[in-house]
Chimera marker file (.cmm) of the C-alpha trace (Angstrom):
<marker_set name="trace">
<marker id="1" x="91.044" y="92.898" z="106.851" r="1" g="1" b="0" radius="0.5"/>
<marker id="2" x="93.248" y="95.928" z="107.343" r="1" g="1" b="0" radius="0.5"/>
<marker id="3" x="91.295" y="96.451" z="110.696" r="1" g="1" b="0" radius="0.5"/>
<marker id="4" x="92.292" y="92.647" z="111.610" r="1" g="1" b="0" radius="0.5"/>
<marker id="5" x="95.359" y="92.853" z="110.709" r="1" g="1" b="0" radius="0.5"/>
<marker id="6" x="96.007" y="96.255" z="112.875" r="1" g="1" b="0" radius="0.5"/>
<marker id="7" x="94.513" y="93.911" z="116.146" r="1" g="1" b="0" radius="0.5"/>
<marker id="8" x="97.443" y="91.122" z="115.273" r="1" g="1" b="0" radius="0.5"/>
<marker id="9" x="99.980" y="94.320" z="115.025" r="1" g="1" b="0" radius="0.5"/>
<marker id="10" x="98.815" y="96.164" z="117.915" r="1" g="1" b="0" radius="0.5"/>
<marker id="11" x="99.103" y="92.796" z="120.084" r="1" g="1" b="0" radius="0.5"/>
<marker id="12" x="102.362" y="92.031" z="119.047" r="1" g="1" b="0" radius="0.5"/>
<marker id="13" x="103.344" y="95.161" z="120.001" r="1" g="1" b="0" radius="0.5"/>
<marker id="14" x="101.594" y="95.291" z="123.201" r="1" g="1" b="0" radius="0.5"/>
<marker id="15" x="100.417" y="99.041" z="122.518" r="1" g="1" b="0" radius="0.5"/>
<marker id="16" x="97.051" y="99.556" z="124.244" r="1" g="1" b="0" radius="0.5"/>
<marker id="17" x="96.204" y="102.525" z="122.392" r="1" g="1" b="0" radius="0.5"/>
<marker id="18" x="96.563" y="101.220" z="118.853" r="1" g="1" b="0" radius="0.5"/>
<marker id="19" x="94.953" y="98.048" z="120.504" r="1" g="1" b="0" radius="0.5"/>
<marker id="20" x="91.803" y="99.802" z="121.564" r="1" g="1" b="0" radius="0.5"/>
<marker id="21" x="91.731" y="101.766" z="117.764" r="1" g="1" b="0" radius="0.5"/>
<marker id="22" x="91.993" y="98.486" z="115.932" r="1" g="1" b="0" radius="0.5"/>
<marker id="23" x="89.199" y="96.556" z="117.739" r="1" g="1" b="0" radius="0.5"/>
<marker id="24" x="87.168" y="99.613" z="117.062" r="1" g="1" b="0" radius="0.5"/>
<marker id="25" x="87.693" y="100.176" z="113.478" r="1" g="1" b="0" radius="0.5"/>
<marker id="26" x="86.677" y="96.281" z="113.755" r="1" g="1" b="0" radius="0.5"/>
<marker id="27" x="83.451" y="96.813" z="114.935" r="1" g="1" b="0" radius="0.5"/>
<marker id="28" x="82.803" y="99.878" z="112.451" r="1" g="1" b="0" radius="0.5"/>
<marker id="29" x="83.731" y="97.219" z="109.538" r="1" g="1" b="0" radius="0.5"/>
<marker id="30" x="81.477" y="94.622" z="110.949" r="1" g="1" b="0" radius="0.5"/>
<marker id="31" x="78.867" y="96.779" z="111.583" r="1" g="1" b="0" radius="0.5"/>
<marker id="32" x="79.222" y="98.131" z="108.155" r="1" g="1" b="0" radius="0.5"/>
<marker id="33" x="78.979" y="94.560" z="106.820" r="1" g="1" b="0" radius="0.5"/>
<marker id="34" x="75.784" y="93.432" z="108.154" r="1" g="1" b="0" radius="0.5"/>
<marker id="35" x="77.662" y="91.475" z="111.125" r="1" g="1" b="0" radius="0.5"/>
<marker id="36" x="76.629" y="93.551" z="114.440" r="1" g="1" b="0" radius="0.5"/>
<marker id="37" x="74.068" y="95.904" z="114.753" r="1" g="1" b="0" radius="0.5"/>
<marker id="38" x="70.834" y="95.862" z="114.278" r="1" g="1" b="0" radius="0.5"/>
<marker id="39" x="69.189" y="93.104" z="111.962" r="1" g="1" b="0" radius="0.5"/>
<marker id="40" x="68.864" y="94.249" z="108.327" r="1" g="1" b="0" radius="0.5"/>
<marker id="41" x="66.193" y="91.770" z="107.154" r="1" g="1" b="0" radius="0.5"/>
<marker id="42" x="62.400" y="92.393" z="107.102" r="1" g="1" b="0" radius="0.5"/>
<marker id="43" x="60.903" y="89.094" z="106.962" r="1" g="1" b="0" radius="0.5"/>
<marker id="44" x="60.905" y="87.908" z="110.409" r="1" g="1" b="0" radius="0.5"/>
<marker id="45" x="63.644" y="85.668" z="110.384" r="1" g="1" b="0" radius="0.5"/>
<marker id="46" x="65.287" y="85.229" z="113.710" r="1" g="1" b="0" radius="0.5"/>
<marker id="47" x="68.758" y="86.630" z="114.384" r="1" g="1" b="0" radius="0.5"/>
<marker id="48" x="71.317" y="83.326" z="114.621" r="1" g="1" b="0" radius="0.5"/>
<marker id="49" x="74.187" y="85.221" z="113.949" r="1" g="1" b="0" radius="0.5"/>
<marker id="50" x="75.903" y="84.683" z="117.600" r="1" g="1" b="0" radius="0.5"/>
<marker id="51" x="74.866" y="80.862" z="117.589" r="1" g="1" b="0" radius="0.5"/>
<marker id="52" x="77.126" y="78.322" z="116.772" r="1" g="1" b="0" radius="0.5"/>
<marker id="53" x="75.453" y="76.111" z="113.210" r="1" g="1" b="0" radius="0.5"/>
<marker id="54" x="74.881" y="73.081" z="115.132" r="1" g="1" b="0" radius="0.5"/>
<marker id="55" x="72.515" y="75.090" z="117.636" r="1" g="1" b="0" radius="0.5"/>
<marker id="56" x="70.195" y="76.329" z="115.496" r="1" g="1" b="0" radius="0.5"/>
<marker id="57" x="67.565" y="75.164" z="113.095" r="1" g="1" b="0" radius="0.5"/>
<marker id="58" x="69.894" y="74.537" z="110.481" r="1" g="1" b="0" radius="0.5"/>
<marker id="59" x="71.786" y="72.268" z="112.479" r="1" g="1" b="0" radius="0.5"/>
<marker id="60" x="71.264" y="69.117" z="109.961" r="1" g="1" b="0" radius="0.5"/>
<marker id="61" x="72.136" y="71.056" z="106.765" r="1" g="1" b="0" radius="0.5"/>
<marker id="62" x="75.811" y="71.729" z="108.944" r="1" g="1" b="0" radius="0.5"/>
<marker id="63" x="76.137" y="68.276" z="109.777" r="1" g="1" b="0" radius="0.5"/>
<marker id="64" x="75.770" y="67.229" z="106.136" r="1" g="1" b="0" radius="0.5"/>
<marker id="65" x="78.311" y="69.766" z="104.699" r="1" g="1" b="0" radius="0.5"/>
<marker id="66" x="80.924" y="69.823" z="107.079" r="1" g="1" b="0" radius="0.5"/>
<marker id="67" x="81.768" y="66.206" z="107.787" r="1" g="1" b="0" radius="0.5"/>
<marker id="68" x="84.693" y="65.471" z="106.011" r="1" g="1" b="0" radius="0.5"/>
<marker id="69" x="86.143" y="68.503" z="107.014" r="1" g="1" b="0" radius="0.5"/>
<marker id="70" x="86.465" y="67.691" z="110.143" r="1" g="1" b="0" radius="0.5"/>
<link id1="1" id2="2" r="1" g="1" b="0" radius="0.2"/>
<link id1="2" id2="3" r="1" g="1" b="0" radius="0.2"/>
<link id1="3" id2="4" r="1" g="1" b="0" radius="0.2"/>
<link id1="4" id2="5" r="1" g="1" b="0" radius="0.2"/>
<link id1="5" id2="6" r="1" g="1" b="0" radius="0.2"/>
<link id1="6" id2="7" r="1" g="1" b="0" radius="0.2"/>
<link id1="7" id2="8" r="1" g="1" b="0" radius="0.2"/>
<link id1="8" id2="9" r="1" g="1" b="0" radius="0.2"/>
<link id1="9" id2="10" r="1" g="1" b="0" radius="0.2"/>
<link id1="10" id2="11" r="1" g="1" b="0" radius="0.2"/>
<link id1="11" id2="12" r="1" g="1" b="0" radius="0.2"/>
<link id1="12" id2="13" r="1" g="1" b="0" radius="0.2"/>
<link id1="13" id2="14" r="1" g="1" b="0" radius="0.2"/>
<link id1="14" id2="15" r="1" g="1" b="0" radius="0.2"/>
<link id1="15" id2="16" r="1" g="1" b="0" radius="0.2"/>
<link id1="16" id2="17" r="1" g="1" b="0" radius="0.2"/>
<link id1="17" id2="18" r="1" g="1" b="0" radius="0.2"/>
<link id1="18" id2="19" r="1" g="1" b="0" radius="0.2"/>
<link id1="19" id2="20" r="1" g="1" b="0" radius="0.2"/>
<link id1="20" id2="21" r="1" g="1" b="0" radius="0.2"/>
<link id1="21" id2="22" r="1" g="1" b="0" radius="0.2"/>
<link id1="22" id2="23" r="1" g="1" b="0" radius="0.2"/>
<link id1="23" id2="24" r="1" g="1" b="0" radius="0.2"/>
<link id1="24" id2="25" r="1" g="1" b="0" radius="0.2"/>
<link id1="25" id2="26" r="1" g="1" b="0" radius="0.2"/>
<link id1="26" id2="27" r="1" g="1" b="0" radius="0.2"/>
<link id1="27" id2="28" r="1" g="1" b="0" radius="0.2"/>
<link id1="28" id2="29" r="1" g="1" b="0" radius="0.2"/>
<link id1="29" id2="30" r="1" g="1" b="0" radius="0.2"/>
<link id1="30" id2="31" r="1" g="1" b="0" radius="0.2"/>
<link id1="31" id2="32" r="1" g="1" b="0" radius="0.2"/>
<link id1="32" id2="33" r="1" g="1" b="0" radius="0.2"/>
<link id1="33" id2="34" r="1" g="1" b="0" radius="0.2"/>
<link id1="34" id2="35" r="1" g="1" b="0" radius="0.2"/>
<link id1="35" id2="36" r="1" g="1" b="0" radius="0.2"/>
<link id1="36" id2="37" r="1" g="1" b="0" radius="0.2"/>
<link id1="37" id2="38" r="1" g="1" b="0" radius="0.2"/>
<link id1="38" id2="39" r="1" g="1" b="0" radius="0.2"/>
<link id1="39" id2="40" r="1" g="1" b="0" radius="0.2"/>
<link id1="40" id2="41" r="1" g="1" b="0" radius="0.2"/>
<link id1="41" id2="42" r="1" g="1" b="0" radius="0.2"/>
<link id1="42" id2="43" r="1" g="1" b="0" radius="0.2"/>
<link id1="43" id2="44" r="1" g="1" b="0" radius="0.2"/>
<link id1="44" id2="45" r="1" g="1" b="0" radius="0.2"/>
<link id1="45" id2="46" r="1" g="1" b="0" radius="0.2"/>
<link id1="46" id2="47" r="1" g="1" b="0" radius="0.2"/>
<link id1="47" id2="48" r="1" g="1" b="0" radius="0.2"/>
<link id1="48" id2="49" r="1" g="1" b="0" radius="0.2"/>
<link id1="49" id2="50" r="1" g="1" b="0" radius="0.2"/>
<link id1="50" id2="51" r="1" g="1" b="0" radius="0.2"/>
<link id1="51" id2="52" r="1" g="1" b="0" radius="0.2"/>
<link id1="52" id2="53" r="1" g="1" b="0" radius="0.2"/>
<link id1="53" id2="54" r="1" g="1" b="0" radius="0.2"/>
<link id1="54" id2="55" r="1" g="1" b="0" radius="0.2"/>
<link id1="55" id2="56" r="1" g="1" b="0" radius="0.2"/>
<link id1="56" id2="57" r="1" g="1" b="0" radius="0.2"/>
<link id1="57" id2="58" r="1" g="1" b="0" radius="0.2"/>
<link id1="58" id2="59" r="1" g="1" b="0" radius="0.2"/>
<link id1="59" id2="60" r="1" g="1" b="0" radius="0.2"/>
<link id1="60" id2="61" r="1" g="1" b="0" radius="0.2"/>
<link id1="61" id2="62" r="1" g="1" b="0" radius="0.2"/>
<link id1="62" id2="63" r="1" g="1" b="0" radius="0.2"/>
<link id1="63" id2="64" r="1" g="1" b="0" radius="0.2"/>
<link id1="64" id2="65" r="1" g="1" b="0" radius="0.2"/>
<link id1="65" id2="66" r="1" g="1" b="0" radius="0.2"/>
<link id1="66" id2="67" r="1" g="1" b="0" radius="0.2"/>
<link id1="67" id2="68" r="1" g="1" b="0" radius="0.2"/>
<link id1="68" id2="69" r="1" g="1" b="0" radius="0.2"/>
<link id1="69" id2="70" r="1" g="1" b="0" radius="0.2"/>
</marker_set>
């Protein structure tokens, strides 16, 4: 979150610099969490991470737990 937090500073502040150190220490963090990069699992699982819930396979689970939220 500090990372996050450093994009929201560095655009209120319209420093490009700080801007492009922030959105790289995001990409370390997400990297480091499992988020981007290469895929971490071994059991042949496709990669859904850049598709939107309703899109994939699991598409009916999402329905069923996110209707009253909307």
């Amino acid at each position: 979150m500090d990372a996050r937090r450093a994009v929201a500073q560095a655009k209120r502040s319209g420093d490009a610099a700080a801007m492009k150190a922030a959105r790289a220490a995001v990409d370390v963090a997400k990297v480091a969490l499992g988020e981007r990069g290469p895929v971490w699992w071994e059991d042949g699982s496709p990669d859904l991470n850049r598709h939107m819930a309703r899109n994939t396979p699991y598409a009916g689970w999402y329905e069923s737990v996110s209707d009253g939220e909307r």
